[in-house]
C-alpha positions as CSV (number, residue, x, y, z in Angstrom):
1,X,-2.6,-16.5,12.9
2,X,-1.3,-14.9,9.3
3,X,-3.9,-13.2,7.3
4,X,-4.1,-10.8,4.3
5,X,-5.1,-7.2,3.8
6,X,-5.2,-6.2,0.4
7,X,-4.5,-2.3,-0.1
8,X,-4.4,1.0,-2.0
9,X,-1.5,3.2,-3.3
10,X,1.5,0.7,-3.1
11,X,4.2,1.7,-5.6
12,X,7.3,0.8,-5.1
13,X,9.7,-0.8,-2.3
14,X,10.1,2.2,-0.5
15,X,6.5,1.7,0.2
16,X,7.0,-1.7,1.3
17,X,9.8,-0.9,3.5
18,X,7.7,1.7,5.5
19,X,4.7,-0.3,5.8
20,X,6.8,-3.2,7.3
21,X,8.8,-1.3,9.5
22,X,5.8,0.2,10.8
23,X,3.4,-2.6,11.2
24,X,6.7,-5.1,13.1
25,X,6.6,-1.8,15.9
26,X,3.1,-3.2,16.9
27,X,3.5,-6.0,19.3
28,X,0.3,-7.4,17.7
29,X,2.4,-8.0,14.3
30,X,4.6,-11.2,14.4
31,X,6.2,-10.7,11.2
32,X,4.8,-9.2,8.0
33,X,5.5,-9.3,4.0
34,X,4.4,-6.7,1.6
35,X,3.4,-7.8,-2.3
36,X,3.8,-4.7,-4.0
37,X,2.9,-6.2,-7.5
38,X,-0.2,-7.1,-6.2
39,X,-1.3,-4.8,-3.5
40,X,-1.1,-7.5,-0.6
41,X,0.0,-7.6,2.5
42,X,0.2,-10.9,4.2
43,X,0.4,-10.4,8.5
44,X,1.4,-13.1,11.1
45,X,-0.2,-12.1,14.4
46,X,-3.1,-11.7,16.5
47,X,-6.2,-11.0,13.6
48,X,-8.0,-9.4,16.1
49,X,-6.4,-6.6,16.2
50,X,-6.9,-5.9,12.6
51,X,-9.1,-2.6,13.0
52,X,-5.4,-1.5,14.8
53,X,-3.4,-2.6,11.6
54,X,-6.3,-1.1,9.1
55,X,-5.9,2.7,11.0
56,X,-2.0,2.6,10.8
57,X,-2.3,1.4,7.3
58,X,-4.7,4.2,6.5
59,X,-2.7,6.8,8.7
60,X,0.2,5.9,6.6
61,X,-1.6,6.4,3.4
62,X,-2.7,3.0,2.7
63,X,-6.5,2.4,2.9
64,X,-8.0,-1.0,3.0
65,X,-9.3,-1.6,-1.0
66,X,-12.3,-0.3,-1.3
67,X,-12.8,1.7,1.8
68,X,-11.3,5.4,1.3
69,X,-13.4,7.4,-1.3
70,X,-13.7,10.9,-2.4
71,X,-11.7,13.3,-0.9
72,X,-10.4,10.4,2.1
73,X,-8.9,8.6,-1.2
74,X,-6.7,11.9,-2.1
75,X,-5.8,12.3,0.9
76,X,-4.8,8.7,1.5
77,X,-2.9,8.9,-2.2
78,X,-0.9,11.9,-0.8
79,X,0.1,10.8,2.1
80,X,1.6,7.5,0.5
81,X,3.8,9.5,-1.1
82,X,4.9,10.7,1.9
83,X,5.5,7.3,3.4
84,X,7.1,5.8,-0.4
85,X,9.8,8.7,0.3
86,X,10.5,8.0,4.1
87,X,10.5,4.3,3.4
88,X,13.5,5.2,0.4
89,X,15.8,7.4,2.4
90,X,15.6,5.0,5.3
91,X,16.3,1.8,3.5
């Protein structure tokens, strides 16, 4: 089943290229393709387990639009720049 999660704090392709690398280690996750440009990330694989791919995207500094506020949101915005970097040196 392929659906979309539209998130926060996507940048560049280094952000991509951890968030896909990531999300393809779940054996829930079929295949995955992140839109930077827009903030999208389309998923092939078993929708129930979305709540599973939400908390890795949020773990990696990704939050679900809409759903990280305050002081979750900084800290969400700071660890994306962590993951932007990993995802650079390691593509």
């Amino acid at each position: 089943m392929a659906y979309d999660i539209s998130v926060e704090n996507i940048k560049c392709g280094g952000c991509a290229n951890t968030i896909t690398t990531r999300l393809k280690a779940l054996d829930v996750i079929d295949s995955c393709e992140v839109d930077v440009d827009k903030g999208i990330i389309s998923i092939n694989g078993d929708e129930s387990s979305r709540e599973e791919v939400s908390q890795l995207l949020l773990k990696l500094g990704y939050p679900e639009s809409g759903t990280a506020e305050g002081l979750k949101a900084a800290t969400a915005k700071a660890k994306s720049f962590v993951s932007c970097a990993v995802g650079k040196m390691s593509s």
